[in-house]
C-alpha positions as CSV (number, residue, x, y, z in Angstrom):
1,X,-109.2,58.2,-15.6
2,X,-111.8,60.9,-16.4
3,X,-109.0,62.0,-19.0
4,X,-109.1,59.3,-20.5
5,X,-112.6,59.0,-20.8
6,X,-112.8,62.3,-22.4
7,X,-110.6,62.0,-24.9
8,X,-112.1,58.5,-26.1
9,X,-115.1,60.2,-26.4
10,X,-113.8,63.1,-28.6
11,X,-111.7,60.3,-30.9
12,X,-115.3,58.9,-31.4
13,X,-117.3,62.6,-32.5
14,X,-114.7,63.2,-34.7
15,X,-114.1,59.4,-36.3
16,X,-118.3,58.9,-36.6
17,X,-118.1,62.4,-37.7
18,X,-115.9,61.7,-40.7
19,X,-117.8,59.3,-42.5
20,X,-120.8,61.8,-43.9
21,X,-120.9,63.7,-46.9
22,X,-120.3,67.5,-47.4
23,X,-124.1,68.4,-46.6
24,X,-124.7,65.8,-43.5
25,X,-126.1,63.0,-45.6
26,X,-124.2,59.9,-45.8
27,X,-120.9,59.5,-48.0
28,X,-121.5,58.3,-51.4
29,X,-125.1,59.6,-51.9
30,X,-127.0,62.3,-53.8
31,X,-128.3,65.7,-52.2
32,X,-128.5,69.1,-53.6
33,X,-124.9,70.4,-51.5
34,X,-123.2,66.9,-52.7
35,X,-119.9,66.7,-55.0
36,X,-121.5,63.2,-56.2
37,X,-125.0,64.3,-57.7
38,X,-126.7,67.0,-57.3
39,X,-124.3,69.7,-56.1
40,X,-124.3,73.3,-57.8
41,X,-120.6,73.5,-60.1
42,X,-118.5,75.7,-62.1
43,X,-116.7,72.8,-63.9
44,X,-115.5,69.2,-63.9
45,X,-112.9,70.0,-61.2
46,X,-116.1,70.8,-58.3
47,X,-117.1,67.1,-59.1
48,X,-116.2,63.9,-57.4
49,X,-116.5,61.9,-60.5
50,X,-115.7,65.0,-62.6
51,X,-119.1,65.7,-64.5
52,X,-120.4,69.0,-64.1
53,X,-123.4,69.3,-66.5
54,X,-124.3,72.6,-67.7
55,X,-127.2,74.4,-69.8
56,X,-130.6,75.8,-69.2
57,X,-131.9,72.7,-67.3
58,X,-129.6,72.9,-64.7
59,X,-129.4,76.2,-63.6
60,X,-126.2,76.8,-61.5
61,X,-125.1,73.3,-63.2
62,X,-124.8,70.2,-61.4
63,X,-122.2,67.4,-60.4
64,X,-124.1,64.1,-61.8
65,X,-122.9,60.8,-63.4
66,X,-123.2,59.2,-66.3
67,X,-125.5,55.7,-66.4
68,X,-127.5,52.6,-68.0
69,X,-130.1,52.8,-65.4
70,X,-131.2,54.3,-61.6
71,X,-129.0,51.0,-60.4
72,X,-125.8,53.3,-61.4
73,X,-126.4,55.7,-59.4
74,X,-125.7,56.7,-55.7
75,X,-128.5,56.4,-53.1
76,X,-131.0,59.4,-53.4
77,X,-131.0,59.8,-57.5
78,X,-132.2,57.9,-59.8
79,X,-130.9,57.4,-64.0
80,X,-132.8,60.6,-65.8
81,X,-133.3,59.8,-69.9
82,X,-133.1,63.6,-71.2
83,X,-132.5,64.9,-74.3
84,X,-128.5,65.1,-73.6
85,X,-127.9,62.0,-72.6
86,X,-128.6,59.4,-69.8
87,X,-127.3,61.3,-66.5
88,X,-128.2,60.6,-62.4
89,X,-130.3,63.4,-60.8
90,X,-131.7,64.0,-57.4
91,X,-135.0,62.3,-56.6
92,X,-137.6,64.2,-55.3
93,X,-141.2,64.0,-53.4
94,X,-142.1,67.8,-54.4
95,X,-140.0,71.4,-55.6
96,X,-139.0,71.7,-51.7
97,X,-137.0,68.7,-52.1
98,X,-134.7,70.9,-55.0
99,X,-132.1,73.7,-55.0
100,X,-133.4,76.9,-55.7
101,X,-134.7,77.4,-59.5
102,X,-135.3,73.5,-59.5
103,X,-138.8,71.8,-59.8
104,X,-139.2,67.9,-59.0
105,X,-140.5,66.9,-62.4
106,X,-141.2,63.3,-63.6
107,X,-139.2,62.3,-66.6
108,X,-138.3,59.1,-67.9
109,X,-136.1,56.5,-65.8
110,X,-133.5,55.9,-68.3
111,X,-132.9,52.1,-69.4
112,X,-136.7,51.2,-69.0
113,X,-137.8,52.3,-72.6
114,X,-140.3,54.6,-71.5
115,X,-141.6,51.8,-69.0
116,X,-141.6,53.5,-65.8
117,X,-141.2,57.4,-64.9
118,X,-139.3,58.9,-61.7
119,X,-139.3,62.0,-60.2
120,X,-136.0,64.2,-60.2
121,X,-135.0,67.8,-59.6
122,X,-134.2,69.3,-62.8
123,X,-133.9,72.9,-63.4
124,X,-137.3,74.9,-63.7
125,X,-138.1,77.2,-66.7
126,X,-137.3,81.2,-65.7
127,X,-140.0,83.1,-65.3
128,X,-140.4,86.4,-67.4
């Protein structure tokens, strides 16, 4: 009896267990370790929908998506209107909320038309 006790509570660690994302947060949402938005990349292939977006703004690069607006993308980002494009970032209270050489800076929620602002962690400029 105790057996069996045991192992139902092991089958239930390991099946509540297997429902969160890569960094502990829940599956299917932002955060700066996850494959969705806001993990680091090397290319297309490190990215659960295959975006890894490269340049100067995102140092490391970062898995993101493509969207219309903030309702596109994944619980903890919000739609970022940059200069390349339309793309889901983290959000973010302050820099501790980003990855290393990010900042939480307030751009433009994408879709509004310069309507309404939102905070996201975007790369930071390098210091020299």
């Amino acid at each position: 009896m105790k057996v069996c006790y045991a192992l139902r509570a092991i089958l239930l660690v390991l099946f509540l267990g297997s429902g969160c994302g890569d960094d502990g947060r829940p599956a299917g949402t932002a955060g700066n370790d996850s494959a969705l938005v806001g993990g680091p990349c090397i290319n297309n292939n490190d990215c659960e929908q295959r975006l890894c977006q490269s340049g100067s703004a995102f140092p490391g690069n970062v898995c993101t998506l493509s969207c219309g607006g903030s309702n596109n993308c994944p619980s903890g980002a919000s739609c970022a209107e940059l200069g390349s494009g339309w793309i889901c970032l983290v959000d973010c209270m302050d820099t501790g909320d980003c990855r290393e050489q990010w900042s939480c800076e307030s751009v433009i929620e994408a879709g509004t038309d310069g309507a309404s602002m939102v905070s996201v962690c975007i790369g930071s400029a390098p210091a020299f």
